[in-house]
C-alpha positions as CSV (number, residue, x, y, z in Angstrom):
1,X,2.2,-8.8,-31.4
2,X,0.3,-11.3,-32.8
3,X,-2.7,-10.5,-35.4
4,X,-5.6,-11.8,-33.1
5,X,-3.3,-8.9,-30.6
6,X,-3.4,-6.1,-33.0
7,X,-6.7,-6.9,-34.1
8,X,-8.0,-6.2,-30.8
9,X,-5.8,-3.6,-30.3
10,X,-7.1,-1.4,-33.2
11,X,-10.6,-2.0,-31.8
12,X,-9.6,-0.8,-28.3
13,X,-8.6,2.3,-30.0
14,X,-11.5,2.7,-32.3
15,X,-13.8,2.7,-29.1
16,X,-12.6,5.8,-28.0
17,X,-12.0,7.4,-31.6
18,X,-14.6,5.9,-33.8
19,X,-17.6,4.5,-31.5
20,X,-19.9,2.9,-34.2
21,X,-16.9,1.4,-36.5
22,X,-16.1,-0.4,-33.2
23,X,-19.3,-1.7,-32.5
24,X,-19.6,-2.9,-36.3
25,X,-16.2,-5.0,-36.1
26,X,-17.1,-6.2,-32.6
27,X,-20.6,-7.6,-33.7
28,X,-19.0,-9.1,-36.4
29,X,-16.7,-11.0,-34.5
30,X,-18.0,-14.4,-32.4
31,X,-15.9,-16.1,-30.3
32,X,-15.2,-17.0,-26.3
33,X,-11.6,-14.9,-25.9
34,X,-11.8,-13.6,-23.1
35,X,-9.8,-10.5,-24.2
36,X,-12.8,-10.2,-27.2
37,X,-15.7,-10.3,-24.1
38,X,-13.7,-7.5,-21.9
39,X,-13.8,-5.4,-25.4
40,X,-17.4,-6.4,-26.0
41,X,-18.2,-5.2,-22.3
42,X,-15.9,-2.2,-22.6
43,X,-17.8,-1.0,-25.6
44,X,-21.6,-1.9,-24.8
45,X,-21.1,-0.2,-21.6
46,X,-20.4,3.0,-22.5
47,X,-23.7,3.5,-24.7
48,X,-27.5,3.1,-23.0
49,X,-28.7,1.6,-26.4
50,X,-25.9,-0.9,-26.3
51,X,-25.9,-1.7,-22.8
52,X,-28.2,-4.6,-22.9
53,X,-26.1,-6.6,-24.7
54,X,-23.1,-6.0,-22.1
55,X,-25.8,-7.1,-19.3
56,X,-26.3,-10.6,-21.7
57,X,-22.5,-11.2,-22.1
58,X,-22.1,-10.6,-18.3
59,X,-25.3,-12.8,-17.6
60,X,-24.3,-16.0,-19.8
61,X,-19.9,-16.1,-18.5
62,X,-19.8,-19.1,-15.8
63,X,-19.1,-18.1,-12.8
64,X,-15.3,-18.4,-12.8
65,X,-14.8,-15.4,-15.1
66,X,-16.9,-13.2,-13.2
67,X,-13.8,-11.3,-11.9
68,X,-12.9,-7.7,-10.7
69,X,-11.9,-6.9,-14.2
70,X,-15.2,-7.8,-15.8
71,X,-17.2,-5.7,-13.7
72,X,-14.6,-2.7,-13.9
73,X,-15.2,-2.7,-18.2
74,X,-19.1,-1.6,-16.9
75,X,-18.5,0.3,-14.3
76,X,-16.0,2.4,-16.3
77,X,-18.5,2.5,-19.2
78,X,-21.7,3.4,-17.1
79,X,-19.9,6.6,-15.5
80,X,-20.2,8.1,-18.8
81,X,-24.2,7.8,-19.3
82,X,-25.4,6.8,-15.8
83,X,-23.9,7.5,-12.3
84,X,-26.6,6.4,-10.3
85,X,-26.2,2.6,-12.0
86,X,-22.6,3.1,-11.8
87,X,-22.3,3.7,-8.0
88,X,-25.2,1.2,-7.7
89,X,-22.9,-1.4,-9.2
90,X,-20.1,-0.4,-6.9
91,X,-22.5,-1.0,-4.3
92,X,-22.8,-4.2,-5.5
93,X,-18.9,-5.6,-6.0
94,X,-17.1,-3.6,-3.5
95,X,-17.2,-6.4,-0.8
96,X,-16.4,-9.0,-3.6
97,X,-13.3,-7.6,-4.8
98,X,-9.7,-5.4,-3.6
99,X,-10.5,-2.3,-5.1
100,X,-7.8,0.6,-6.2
101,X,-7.8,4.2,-6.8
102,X,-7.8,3.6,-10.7
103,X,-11.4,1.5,-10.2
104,X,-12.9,4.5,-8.7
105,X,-11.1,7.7,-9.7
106,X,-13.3,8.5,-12.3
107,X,-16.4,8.9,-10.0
108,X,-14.7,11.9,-8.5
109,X,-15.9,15.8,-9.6
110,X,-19.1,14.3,-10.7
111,X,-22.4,14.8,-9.1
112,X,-23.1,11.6,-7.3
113,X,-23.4,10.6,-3.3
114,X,-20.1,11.0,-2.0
115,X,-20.6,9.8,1.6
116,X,-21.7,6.3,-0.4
117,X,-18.2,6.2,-2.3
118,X,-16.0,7.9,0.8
119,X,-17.6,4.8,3.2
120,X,-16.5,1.9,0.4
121,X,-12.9,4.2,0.0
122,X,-12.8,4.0,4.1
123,X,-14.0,0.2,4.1
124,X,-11.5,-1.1,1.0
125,X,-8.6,0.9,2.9
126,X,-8.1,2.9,-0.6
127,X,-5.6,5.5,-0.6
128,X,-6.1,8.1,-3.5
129,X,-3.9,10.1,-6.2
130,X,-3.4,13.7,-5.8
131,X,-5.2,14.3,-8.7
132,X,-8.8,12.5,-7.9
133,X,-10.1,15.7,-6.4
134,X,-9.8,19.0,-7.5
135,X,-8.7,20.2,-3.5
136,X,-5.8,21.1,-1.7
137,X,-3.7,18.3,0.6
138,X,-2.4,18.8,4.2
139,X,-0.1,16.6,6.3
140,X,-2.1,15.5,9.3
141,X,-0.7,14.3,12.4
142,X,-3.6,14.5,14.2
143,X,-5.2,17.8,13.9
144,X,-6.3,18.6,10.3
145,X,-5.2,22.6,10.0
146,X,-7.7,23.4,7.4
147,X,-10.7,22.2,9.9
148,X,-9.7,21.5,13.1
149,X,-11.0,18.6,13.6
150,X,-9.1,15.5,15.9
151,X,-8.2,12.6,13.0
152,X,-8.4,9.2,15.4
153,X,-6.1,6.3,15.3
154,X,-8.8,3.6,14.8
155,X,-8.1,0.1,16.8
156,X,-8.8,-3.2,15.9
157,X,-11.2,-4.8,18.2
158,X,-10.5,-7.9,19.7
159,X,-13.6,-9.9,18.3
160,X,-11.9,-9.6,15.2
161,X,-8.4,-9.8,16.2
162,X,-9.1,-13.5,17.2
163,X,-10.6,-14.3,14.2
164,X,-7.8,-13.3,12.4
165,X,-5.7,-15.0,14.7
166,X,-7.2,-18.4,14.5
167,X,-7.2,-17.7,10.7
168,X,-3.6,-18.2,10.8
169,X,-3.7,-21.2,13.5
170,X,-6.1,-22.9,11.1
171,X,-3.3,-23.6,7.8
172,X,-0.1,-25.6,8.5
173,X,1.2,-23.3,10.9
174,X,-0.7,-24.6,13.6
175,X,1.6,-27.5,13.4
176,X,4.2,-25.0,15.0
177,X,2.4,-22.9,16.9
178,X,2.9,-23.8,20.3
179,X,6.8,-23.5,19.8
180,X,6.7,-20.1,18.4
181,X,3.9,-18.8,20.8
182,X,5.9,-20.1,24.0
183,X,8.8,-17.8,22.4
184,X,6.9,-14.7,21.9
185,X,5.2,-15.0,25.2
186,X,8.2,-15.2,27.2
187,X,10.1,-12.5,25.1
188,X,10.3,-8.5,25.3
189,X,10.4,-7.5,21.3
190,X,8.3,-4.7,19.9
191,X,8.9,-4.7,16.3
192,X,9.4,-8.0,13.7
193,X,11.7,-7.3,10.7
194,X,10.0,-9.3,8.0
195,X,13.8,-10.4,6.8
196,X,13.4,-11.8,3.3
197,X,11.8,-8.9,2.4
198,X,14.6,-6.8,2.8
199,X,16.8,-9.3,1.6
200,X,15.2,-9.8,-1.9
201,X,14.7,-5.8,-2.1
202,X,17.4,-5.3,-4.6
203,X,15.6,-7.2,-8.2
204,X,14.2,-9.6,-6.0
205,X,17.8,-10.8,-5.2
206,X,20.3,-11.7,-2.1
207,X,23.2,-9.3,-2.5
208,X,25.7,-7.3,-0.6
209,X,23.5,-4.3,-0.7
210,X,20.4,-6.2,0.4
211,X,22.3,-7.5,3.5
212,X,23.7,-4.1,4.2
213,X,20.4,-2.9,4.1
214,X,19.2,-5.6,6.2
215,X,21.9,-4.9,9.0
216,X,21.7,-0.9,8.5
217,X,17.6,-1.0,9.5
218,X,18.0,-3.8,12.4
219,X,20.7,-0.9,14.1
220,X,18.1,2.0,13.4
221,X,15.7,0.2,15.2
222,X,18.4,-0.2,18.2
223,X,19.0,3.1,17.9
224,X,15.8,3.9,18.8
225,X,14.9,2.0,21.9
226,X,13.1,-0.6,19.9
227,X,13.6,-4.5,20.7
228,X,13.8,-5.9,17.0
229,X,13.2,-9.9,16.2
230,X,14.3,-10.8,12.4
231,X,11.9,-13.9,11.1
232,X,13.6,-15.5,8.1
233,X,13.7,-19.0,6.7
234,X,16.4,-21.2,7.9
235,X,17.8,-21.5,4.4
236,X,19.0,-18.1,5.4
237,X,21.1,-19.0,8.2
238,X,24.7,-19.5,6.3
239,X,24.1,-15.8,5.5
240,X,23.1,-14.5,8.8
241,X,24.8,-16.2,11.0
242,X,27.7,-13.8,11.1
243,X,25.3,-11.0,12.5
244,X,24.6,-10.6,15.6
245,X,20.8,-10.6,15.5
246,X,18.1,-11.7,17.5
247,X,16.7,-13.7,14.9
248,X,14.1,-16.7,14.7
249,X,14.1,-18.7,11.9
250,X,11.1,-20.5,10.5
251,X,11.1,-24.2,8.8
252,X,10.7,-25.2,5.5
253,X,7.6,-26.3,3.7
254,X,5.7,-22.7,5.0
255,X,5.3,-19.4,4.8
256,X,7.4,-17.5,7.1
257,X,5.2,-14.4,6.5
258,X,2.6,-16.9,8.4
259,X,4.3,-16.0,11.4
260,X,5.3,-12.5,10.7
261,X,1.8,-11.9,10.5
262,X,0.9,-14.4,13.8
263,X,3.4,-12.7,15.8
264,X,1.9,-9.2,15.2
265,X,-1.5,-10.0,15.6
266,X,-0.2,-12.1,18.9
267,X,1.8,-9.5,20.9
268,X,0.4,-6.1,19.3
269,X,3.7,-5.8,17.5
270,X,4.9,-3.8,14.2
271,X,6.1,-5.2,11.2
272,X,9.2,-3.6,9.3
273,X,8.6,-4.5,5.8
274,X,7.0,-3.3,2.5
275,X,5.3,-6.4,1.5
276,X,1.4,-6.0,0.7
277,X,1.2,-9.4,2.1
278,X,-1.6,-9.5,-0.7
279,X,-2.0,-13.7,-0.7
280,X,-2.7,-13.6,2.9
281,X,-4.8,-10.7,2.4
282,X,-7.0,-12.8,0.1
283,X,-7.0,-15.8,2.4
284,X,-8.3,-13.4,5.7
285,X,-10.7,-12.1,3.3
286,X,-11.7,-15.9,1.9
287,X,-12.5,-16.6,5.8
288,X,-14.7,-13.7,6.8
289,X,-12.1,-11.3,7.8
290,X,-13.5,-7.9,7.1
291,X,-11.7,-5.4,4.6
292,X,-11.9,-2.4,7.2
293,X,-10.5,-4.7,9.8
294,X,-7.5,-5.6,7.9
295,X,-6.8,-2.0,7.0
296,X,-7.0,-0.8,10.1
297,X,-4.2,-3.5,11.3
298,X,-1.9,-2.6,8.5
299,X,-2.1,1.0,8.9
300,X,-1.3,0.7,12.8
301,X,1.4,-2.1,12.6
302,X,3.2,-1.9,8.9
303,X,6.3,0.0,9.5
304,X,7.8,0.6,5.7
305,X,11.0,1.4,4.8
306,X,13.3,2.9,2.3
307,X,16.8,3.9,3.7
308,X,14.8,4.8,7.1
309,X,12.4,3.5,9.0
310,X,8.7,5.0,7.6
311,X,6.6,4.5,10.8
312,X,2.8,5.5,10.7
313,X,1.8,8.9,12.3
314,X,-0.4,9.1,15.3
315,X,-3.8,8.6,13.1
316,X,-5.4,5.4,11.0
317,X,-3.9,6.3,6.8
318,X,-7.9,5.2,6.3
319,X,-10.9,7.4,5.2
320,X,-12.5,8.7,7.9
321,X,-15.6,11.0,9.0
322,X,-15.2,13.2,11.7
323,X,-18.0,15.2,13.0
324,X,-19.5,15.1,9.2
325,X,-16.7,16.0,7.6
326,X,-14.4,13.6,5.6
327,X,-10.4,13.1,5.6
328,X,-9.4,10.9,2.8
329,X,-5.6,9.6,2.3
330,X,-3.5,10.1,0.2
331,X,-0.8,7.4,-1.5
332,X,1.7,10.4,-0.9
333,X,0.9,10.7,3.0
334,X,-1.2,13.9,2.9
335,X,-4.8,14.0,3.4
336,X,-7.3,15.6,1.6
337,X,-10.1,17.7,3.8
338,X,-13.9,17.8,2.4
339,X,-14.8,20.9,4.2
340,X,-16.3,23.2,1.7
């Protein structure tokens, strides 16, 4: 660790230990580090009589250092002195930025609007830690036994299915769409195995193990009535090729998860892998795809695995109100129910 490091490092400390030593070494310092202005907001936020100055350093950074981790330093700061400017600011960034549990857990057990921060939780697809809310957890298939009420599978709609759709025809892909359409069209599978996934699973590398895992979860598929298609990228094919899957390999120069992704939202079918697909994500999002739209189409279609197939249960894993009562998720799989 350098010294500039453990300069700042002692300061992060002294915020939560020694307040007014931190703000003393901080205003002495002047500089543009951007590790230096996430301290600066980190500190100014958590004070009312210092908070000004976080509003001026937040005012005066160009526009290509506004990201989610600026924001998060006040946020984070203005839970401890002001709830109502805190959730006000959430209002204000949730649409701009992927949030996660750890940006919002701290609002929890505090007297704020809840149905506000339960609608951006349902909207951002967030699934919470067991330990957000001080309240039991249940497994829900579709009936929550603490309530009775009937969770729903929610359904993408097909206004915004195309728009995702053409999304993907819009980048390089389009160049081979009309190929790989024809071949979906005029096939009968159900479920895509996104195959590099699996094959990189061990330390991100191609091994025996990775293979076997490969060829283990294509047979538990068969096994279970489903028709499985493996996409992987033809510099794959000296590997495969001994297999005897039904696979479709994509060309070089592109994504393959372009048509992972094409061929689900095409033919309604599920993906087998635990990739985020977080770049793609980003690019829906860059083009008007909604957050709440994408969550619901990963929480119907993704199909994760570990040694077994991990399918999704008969209701949406998204935040949901149900004759005035909310269900929130749970990273483990549970629910949480807000009866009182």
């Amino acid at each position: 660790m350098n010294y500039k490091n453990k300069h700042y490092y002692e300061i992060n400390l002294l915020i939560q230990n020694d307040y007014d030593l931190a703000i003393q070494k901080l205003n002495n310092i002047d500089n543009d580090d951007i590790s230096l202005i996430i301290l600066k907001l980190k500190a100014y936020s958590k004070r009312e009589d210092h908070y000004n100055k976080a509003l001026t350093i937040l005012n005066n950074l160009p526009k290509n250092l506004l990201k989610k981790r600026i924001y998060i330093q006040i946020l984070k700061g203005l839970i401890e002195w002001d709830l109502d400017k805190a959730l006000q600011l959430l209002l204000n960034i949730y649409k701009k930025f992927d949030l996660t549990n750890d940006d919002i857990k701290d609002f929890f057990n505090k007297n704020i609007n809840y149905d506000l921060l339960f609608d951006i939780i349902s909207y951002k697809g967030i699934l919470l830690e067991t330990n957000n809310i001080n309240n039991y957890d249940y497994e829900i298939n579709d009936i929550c036994p603490k309530c009775g009420i009937k969770l729903i599978k929610k359904e993408l709609n097909n206004q915004s299915l195309n728009k995702m759709i053409n999304v993907i025809e819009s980048t390089k892909f389009n160049k081979y769409k009309k190929k790989y359409k024809l071949f979906l069209l005029n096939s009968d599978y159900n479920i895509i195995i996104d195959g590099a996934n699996i094959l990189y699973s061990y330390n991100g590398n191609i091994c025996n193990k990775s293979i076997k895992k490969l060829e283990n979860l294509y047979n538990e598929c068969i096994l279970m009535n489903l028709k499985p298609l493996i996409i992987a990228h033809k510099r794959h094919k000296k590997i495969l090729n001994k297999f005897k899957f039904d696979i479709y390999y994509t060309p070089y120069n592109i994504n393959d998860d372009l048509f992972i992704i094409y061929g689900s939202l095409l033919k309604n079918l599920m993906i087998l892998t635990n990739d985020k697909f977080r770049d793609h994500i980003y690019h829906f999002k860059n083009n008007n795809i909604l957050s709440i739209d994408l969550n619901i189409w990963k929480s119907n279609k993704i199909v994760n695995y570990n040694n077994k197939l991990l399918f999704s249960k008969n209701v949406s894993h998204i935040a949901q109100k149900n004759e005035n009562i909310w269900h929130l998720p749970l990273k483990n799989g549970k629910w949480i129910c807000c009866k009182d």
